[in-house]
N, C-alpha and C positions, 0 to 999 in steps of 0.2 A: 203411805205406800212409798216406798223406796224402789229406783230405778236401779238397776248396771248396767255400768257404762261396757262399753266394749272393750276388751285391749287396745292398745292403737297396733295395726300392724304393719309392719315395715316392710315398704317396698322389696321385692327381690329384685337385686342387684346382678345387673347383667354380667357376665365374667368378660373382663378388660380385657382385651389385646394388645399387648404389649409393643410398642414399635420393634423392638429387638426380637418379638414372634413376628414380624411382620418384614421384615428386613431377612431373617431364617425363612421364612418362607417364600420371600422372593428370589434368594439363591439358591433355595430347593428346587425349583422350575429346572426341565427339563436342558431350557436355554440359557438359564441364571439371569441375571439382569446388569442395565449398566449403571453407571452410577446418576447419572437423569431418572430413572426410573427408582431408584433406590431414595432419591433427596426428595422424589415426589409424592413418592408413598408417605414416607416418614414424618416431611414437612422439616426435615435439619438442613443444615447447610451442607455442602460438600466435604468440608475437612471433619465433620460430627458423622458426617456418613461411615466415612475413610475410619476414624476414630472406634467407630462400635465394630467396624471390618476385624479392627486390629486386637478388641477385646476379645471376638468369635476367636481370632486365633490362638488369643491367652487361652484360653477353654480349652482348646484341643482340637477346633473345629477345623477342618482342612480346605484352603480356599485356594481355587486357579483361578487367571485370568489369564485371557487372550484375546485377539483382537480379528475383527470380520469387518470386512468393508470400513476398515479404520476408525472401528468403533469396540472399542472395549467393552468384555462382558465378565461377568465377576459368576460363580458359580462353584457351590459346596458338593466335594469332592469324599466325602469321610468326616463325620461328627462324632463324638462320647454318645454314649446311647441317653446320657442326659442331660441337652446340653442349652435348654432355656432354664 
């Protein structure tokens, strides 16, 4: 008598979040973020933060910053309707 074996079946794979979705979503926020907020989420350094800022805006992505109680706040102003 011969047995079957089972398939083996593979894990489903949770869908990744992307730091650059994560970084788009923190300058989504109503208040956007600063960039402490932005280096903590992401776990980069400050100039890697700065860096992917600067590729959002290769994109198309339209970013403001200004400053409240002498703290800088970064926040997306205007994106491409696709722009992760």
């Amino acid at each position: 008598m011969t047995t079957k074996k089972k398939p083996a079946t593979k894990p489903v794979a949770k869908p990744e979040i992307t730091k650059r979705a994560q970084l788009i979503a923190l300058l989504e926020r109503e208040g956007g973020a600063t960039l402490d907020e932005m280096v903590t989420t992401t776990n980069w350094l400050p100039h890697t933060t700065r860096a992917a800022m600067t590729g959002l805006r290769k994109a198309g992505i339209t970013l403001e910053s200004g400053k409240t109680d002498n703290v800088r706040r970064y926040r997306i102003v205007a994106s491409p309707s696709v722009a992760q």
